[in-house]
Legacy VTK file of the C-alpha trace (Angstrom):
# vtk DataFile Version 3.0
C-alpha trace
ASCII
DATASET POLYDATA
POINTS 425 float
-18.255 51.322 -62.445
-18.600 55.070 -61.330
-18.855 58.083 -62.727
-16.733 61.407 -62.456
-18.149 64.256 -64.766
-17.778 63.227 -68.558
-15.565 60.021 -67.472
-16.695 56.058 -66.821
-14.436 54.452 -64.833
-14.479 50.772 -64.416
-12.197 48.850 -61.868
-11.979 45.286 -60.686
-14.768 44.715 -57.537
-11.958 42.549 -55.973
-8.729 44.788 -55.860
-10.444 48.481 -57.303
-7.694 47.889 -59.913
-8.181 50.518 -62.799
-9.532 48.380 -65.632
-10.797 50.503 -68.044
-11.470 54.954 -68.712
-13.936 55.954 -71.066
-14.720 59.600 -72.125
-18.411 60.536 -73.001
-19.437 63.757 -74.934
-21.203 65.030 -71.367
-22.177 64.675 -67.642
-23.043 61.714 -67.129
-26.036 61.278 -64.709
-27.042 57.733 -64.580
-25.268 54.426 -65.476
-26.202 50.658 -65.617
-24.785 47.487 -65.860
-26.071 45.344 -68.747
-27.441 41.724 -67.174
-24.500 40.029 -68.544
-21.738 42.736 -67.321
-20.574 42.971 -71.013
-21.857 46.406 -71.849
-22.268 49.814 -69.965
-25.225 52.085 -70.557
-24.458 55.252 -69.592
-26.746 58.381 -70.060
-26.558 62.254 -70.565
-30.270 63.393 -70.231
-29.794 66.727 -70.618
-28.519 66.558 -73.992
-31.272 63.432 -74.623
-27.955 60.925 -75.301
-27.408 57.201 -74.218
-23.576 56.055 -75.161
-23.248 52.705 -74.715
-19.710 50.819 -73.958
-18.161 47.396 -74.481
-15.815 45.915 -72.170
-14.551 42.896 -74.368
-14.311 45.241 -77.021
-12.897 48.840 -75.827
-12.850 49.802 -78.984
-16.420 49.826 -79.818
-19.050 52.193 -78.277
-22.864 52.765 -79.652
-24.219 56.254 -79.365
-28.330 56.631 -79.021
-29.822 60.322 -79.770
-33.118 61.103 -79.167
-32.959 64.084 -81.046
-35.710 66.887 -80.184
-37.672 64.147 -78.329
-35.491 64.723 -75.448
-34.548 61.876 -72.663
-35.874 61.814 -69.401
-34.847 57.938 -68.724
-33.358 54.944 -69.902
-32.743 51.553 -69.191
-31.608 48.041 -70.259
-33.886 45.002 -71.078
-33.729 41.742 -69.484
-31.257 40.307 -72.107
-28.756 43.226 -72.094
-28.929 43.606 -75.868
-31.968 46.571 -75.688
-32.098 49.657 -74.398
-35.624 51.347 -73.434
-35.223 55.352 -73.705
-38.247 57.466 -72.136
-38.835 60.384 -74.061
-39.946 63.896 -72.029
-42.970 64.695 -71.146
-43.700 60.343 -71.241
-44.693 60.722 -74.798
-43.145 57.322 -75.498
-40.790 54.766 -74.650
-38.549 53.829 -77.440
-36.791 50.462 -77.693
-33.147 50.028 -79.728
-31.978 46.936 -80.449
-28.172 46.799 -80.042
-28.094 43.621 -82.711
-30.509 44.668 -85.542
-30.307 48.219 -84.953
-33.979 47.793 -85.074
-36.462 50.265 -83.138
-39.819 49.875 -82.030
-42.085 52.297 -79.914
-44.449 52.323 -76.942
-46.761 54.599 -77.196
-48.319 56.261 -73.887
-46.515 55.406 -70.717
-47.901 56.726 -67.582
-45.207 58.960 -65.839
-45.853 57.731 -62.262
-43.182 56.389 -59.388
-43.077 52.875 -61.214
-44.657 52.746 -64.450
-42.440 49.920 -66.118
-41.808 46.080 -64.307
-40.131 42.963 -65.696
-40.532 39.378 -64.373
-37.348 38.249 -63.011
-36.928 35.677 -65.892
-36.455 38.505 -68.331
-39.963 36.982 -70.562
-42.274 39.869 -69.593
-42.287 43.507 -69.609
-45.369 45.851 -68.121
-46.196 48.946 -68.721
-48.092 51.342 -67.108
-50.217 53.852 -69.600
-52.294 56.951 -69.426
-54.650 57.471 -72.514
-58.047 59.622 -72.208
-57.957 59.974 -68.147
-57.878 56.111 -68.215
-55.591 54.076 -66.600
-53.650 51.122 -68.520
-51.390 47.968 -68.488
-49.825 46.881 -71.558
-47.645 43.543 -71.123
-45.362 42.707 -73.725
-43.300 39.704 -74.924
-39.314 40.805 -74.468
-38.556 37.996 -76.914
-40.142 40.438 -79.757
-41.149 43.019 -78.476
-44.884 42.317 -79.552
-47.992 43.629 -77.150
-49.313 40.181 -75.279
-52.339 42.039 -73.332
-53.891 45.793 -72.960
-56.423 46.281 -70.287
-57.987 49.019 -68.445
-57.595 48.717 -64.236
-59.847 50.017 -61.757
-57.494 52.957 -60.422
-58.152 56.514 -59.944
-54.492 57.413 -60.288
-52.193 54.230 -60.734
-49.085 54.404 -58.935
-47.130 51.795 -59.344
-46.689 48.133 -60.790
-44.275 45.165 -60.064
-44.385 41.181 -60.790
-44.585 38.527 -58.115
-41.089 37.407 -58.072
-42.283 33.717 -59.593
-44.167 36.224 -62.807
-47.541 34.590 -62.296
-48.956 37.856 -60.865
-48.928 41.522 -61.306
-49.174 43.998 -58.532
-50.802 47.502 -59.339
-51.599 50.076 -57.083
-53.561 53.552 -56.561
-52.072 56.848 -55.495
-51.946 57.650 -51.556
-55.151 59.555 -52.010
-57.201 56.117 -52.899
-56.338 53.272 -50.995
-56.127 50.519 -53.169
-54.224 47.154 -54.226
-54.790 45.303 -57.697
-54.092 41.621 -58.340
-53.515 40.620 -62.094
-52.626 37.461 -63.758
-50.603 37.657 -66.734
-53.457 37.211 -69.537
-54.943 40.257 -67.494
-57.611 38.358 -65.591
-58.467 40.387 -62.100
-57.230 38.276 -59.520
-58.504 40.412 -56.386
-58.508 43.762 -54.922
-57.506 44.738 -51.543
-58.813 47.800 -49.352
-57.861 48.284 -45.974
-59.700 51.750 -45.226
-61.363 54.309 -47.483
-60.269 58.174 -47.005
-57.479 58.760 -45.148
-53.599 58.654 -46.970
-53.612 55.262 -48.102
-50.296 53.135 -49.407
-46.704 54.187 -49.619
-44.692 51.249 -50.184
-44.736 47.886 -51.155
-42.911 44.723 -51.292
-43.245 41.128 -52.433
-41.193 38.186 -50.528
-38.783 36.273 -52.445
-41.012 33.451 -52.756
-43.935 35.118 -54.295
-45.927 33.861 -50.812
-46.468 37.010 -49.023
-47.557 40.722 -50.716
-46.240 43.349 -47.614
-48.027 46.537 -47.557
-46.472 49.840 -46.041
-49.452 51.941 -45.176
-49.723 56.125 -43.827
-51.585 54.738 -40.508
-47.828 53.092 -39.601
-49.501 49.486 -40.334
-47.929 46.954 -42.332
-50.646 44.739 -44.183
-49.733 41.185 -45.312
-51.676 39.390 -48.004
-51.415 35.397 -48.847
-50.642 34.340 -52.286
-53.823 31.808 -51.876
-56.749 33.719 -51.270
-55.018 37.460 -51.403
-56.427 38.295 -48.389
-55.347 39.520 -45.037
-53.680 37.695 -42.929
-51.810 40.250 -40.245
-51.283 43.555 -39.476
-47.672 44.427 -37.883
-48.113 47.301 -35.551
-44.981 50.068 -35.219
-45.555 51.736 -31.660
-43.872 53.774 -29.856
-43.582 51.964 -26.992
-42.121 48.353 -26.958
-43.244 46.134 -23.979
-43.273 42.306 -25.518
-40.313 40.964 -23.276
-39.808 38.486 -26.770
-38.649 41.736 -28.708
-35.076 42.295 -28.732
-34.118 45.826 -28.853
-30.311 47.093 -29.810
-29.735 50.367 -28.909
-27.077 52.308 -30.238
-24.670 53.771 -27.126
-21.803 56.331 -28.012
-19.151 56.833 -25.714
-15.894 59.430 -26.015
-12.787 57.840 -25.838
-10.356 59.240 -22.656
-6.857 59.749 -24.338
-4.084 61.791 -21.993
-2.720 63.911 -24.471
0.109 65.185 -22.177
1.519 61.852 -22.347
1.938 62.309 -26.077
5.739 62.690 -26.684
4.763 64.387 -30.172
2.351 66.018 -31.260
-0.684 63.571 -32.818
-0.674 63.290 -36.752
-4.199 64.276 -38.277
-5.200 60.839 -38.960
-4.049 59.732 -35.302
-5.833 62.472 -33.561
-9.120 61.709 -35.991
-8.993 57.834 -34.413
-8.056 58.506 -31.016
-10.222 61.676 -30.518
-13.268 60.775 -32.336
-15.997 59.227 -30.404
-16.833 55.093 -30.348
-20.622 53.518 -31.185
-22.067 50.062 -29.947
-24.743 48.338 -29.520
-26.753 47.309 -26.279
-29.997 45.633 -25.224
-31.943 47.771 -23.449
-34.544 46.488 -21.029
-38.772 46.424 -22.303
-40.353 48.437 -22.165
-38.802 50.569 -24.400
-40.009 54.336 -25.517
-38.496 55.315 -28.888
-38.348 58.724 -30.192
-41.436 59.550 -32.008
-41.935 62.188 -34.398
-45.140 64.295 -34.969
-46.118 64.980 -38.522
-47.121 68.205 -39.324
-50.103 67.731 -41.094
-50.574 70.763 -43.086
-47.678 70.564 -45.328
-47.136 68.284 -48.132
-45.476 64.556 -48.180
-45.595 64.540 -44.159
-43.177 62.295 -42.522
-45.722 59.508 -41.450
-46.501 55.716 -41.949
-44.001 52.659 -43.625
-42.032 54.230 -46.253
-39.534 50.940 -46.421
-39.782 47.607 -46.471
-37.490 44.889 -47.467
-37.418 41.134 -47.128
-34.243 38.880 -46.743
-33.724 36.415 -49.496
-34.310 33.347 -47.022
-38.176 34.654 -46.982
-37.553 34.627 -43.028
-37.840 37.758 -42.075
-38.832 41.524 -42.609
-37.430 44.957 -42.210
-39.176 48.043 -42.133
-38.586 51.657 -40.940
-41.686 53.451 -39.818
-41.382 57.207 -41.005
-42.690 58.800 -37.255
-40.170 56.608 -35.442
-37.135 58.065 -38.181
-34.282 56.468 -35.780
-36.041 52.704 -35.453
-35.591 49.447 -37.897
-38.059 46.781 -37.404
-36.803 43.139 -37.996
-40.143 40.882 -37.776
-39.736 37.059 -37.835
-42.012 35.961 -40.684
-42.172 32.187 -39.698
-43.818 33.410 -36.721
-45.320 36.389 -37.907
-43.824 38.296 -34.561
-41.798 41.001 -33.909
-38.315 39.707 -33.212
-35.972 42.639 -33.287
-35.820 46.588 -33.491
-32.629 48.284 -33.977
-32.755 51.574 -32.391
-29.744 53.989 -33.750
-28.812 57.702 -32.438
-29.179 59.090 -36.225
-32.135 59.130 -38.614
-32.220 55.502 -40.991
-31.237 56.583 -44.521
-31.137 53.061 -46.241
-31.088 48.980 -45.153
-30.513 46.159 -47.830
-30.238 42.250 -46.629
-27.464 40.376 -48.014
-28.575 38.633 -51.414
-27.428 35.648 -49.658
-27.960 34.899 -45.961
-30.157 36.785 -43.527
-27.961 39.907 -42.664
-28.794 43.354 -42.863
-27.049 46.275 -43.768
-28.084 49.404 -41.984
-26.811 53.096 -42.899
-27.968 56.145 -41.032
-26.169 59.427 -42.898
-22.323 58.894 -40.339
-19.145 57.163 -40.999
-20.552 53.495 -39.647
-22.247 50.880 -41.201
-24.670 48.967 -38.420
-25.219 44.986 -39.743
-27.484 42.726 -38.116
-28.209 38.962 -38.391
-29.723 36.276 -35.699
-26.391 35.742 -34.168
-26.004 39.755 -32.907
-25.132 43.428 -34.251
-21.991 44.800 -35.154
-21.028 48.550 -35.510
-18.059 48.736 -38.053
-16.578 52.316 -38.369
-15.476 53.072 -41.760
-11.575 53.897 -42.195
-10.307 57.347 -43.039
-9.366 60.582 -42.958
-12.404 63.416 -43.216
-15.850 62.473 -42.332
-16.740 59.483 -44.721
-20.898 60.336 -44.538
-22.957 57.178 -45.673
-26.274 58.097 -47.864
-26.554 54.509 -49.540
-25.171 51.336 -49.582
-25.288 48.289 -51.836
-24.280 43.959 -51.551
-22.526 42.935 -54.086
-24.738 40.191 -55.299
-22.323 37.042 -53.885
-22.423 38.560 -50.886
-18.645 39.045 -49.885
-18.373 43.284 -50.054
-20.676 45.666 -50.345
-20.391 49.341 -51.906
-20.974 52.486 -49.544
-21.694 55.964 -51.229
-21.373 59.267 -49.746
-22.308 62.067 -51.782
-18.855 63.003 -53.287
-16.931 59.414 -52.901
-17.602 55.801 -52.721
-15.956 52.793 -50.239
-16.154 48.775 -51.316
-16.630 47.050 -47.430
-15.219 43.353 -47.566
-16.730 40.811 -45.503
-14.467 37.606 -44.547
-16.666 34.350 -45.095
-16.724 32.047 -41.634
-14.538 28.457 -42.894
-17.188 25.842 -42.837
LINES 1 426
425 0 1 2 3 4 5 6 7 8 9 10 11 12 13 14 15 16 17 18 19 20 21 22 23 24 25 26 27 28 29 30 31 32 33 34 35 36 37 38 39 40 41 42 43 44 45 46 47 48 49 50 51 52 53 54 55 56 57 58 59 60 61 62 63 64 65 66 67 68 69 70 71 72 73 74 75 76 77 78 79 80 81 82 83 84 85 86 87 88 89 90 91 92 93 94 95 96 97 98 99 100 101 102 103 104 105 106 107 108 109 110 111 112 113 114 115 116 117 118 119 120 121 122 123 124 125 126 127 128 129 130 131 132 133 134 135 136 137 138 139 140 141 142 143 144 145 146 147 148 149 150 151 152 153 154 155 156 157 158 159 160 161 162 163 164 165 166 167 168 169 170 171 172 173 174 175 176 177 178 179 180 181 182 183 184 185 186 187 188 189 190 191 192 193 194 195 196 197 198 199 200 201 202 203 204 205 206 207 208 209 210 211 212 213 214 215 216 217 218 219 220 221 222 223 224 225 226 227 228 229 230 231 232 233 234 235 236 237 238 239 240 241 242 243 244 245 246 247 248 249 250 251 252 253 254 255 256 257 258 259 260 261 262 263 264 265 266 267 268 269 270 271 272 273 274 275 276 277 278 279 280 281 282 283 284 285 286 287 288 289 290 291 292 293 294 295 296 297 298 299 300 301 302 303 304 305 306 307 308 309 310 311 312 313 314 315 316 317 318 319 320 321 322 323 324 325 326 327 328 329 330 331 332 333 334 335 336 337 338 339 340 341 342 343 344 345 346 347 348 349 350 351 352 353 354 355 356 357 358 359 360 361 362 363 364 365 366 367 368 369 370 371 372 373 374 375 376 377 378 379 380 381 382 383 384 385 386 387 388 389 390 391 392 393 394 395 396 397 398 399 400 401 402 403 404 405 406 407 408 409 410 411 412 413 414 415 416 417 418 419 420 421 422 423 424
C-alpha cells in the first residue's frame, strides 16, 4: 500500500497490479497494515482522523475522530480488530474496538521515543506512564483490555520499553543522560539492573536477539554491551575502532570506477536512458588488506545530539550474527559473528549508511547508503545491485518483504519492489 496525498493505493506485492484506490477526506501521513492484511489504517493527524479500510469489503470504511482531543499517533493492536489513537499533548491513549464499537482509555502515557511494546504473541501490551514526576509501567491484557500490573521503575527519565521476543521479560531504559538498563518480569518483579558507567552520555540503542538469549546494548562511548538471558550480566564488549588489524576480519570496500565509452564511435546520438547507463559510473566491492583505517568522524561536542557512539543495531533472524553502524565511523557496517562472539566482517561503503535490515529469513543483509544501489551481504560474499532507471533513484529506506523474495526501496518522492530469485534446492 502507499500513499499519494488524499489517495490509498493498494497493488498486488507480486506484479504491482492496481488492486484497489481509496479516497480519504485529507493528507494522509501514516498508514498500517492490520496483522491479518484485511484492513488498512490510515491516518490524517492534523485533522485528529483515523479512516479505516476493508479490502474484502471495498465498500465498507470506519471513520475514527478524536474530536478537540487532537491525534498525534495511532496504531493497530495485535489482533487487527483495535486501533490505539494517542491523543496530543500524551493526555491519553484511546482504544476502539472495530467489533463492539466499544472504547476504553489509558490514562497517562509517557511521551518518550518508545513508550508502548507488545509481546510478539499479541497477549501483552506495555505502557510507559508519567504521573507526579514518577515514572510508570502499566501492562495490560489485549484479550480485554483490563490493567494486569502498575509499578513504579527506578528511572530518572524512562526512555524506552520493549519485550524479550519469547514475552517473559521487559526491557526499560533511562534517558542518555543516566545510564541505565531495567529487567522486568511480567508480574513486575525486578529482574536486574545493568550500569556500565555513571556520567558520561549513556545508551542510544538497543536490541534483543531473536531468541530472547542475548540483550545488545548500543552505547555513546562506541561500545556495544551484551547481556545473557541467565544471569543478565555482561558478557562482552564489541569494540568499533578506527583502525582494523585482526587478519580474521574481512573488510569489503566499496571501489567506483568510470566506465570508458568512445562516443565518436556512436553512429547516433545516445538516447537519455542509454547515455544515463553507459556514462554513469560502476560500484563493487573489494577486500582490502588489514590493517585497515576507516574514515572517522569527530563529534563536535558542544552542540546537541552529536554524531557519536552505536545508533543501530540489528540481529539476523538465525540469532548468528550482528550488525551495527557506529555513528563516528558514518561510512562502516559491522557484521560480528555471535557464535563466536568475534568480529567477522565490516562493510566499508563510499557514502554515509542510511538504513540495513537482514532478511526475515536467512542471514542476508540489506544495506542502503542515500544512492541508486542497494549493497547485500551474506557469508557467501557482497553484491552491489544498481537500481534500474531513468533520473537518480536516491535510496533513504528499505524494507524485506517478510517471505523474503523482494524487498521495497523508498526514495523520498517514489518507491521500487527489488525481486530476489530463490537458488533451486
Amino acid at each position: 500500500a502507499s500513499c499519494v496525498q488524499h489517495r490509498l493505493v493498494v497493488r498486488d506485492a507480486s506484479s504491482l497490479q492496481l488492486l484497489q484506490l481509496y479516497t480519504c477526506l485529507d493528507q494522509i501521513q501514516y498508514i498500517e497494515w492490520s496483522s491479518d492484511s484485511l484492513f488498512i489504517l490510515c491516518a490524517m493527524y492534523k485533522r485528529g482522523i483515523v479512516q479505516v479500510w476493508s479490502l474484502e469489503q471495498p465498500d465498507w470504511h470506519c471513520k475514527i475522530d478524536e474530536g478537540s482531543a487532537g491525534l498525534v499517533a495511532s496504531c493497530w493492536s495485535p489482533d487487527g480488530r483495535h486501533i490505539l489513537n494517542t491523543t496530543e499533548f500524551h493526555l491519553r491513549i484511546t482504544v476502539w474496538s472495530l467489533c463492539t464499537k466499544s472504547v476504553s482509555y489509558i490514562k497517562y502515557p509517557k511521551a518518550c521515543h518508545q513508550g508502548m511494546a507488545f509481546t510478539k504473541d499479541g497477549r501483552y501490551m506495555a505502557v510507559a506512564e508519567r504521573r507526579d514526576c514518577k515514572d510508570f509501567i502499566s501492562i495490560f491484557v489485549c484479550r480485554n483490555w483490563q490493567l494486569l500490573r502498575h509499578f513504579d521503575t527506578e528511572t530518572q527519565d524512562l526512555f524506552g520499553i520493549e519485550w524479550a521476543p519469547n514475552g517473559c521479560v521487559l526491557a526499560a531504559w533511562d534517558t542518555c543522560l543516566e545510564y541505565k538498563v531495567l529487567l522486568y518480569s511480567l508480574d513486575g518483579r525486578l529482574l536486574s539492573s545493568y550500569r556500565a558507567y555513571e556520567w558520561p552520555l549513556g545508551i542510544k540503542s538497543i536490541a534483543w536477539s531473536p531468541s530472547s538469549q542475548f540483550l545488545a546494548i548500543g552505547s555513546f562511548d562506541e561500545k556495544v554491551r551484551i547481556l545473557n538471558h541467565v544471569t543478565w550480566k555482561k558478557i562482552t564488549e564489541l569494540d568499533h575502532p578506527a583502525t582494523i588489524a585482526s587478519k580474521k576480519t574481512i573488510v569489503y570496500k566499496e571501489v567506483e570506477k568510470s566506465p570508458t565509452v568512445d562516443t565518436e564511435r556512436l553512429s547516433f546520438p545516445p538516447t537519455r536512458a542509454l547515455a544515463s547507463s553507459l556514462f554513469s559510473t560502476q560500484s563493487k566491492y573489494e577486500i582490502s588488506e588489514v590493517p585497515v583505517s576507516l574514515q572517522y568522524i569527530k563529534p563536535v561536542a558542544d552542540r546537541a545530539n552529536p554524531k557519536v557512539g552505536v545508533g543501530m543495531l540489528a540481529f539476523s533472524a538465525n540469532n548468528c550474527f550482528l550488525a551495527t553502524k557506529n555513528d563516528n565511523i558514518p561510512n562502516a557496517v559491522w557484521i560480528w559473528d555471535m557464535r563466536k562472539l568475534k568480529l567477522s566482517v565490516v562493510l566499508e561503503q563510499l557514502c554515509t549508511i542510511q538504513c540495513f535490515q537482514w532478511d526475515p529469513c536467512q542471514p542476508r543483509l540489506a544495506v542502503c547508503t542515500g544512492g541508486s544501489r542497494v549493497y547485500l551481504w551474506s557469508p557467501a560474499g557482497c553484491v552491489v545491485v544498481q537500481v534500474p532507471g531513468e533520473g537518480d533513484f536516491q535510496i533513504v529506506s528499505l524494507s524485506w518483504h517478510s517471505s523474503g523474495d523482494s524487498m521495497l526501496l523508498l526514495s523520498k518522492d517514489n518507491f521500487c519492489v527489488c525481486y530476489l530469485e530463490r537458488e533451486e534446492e
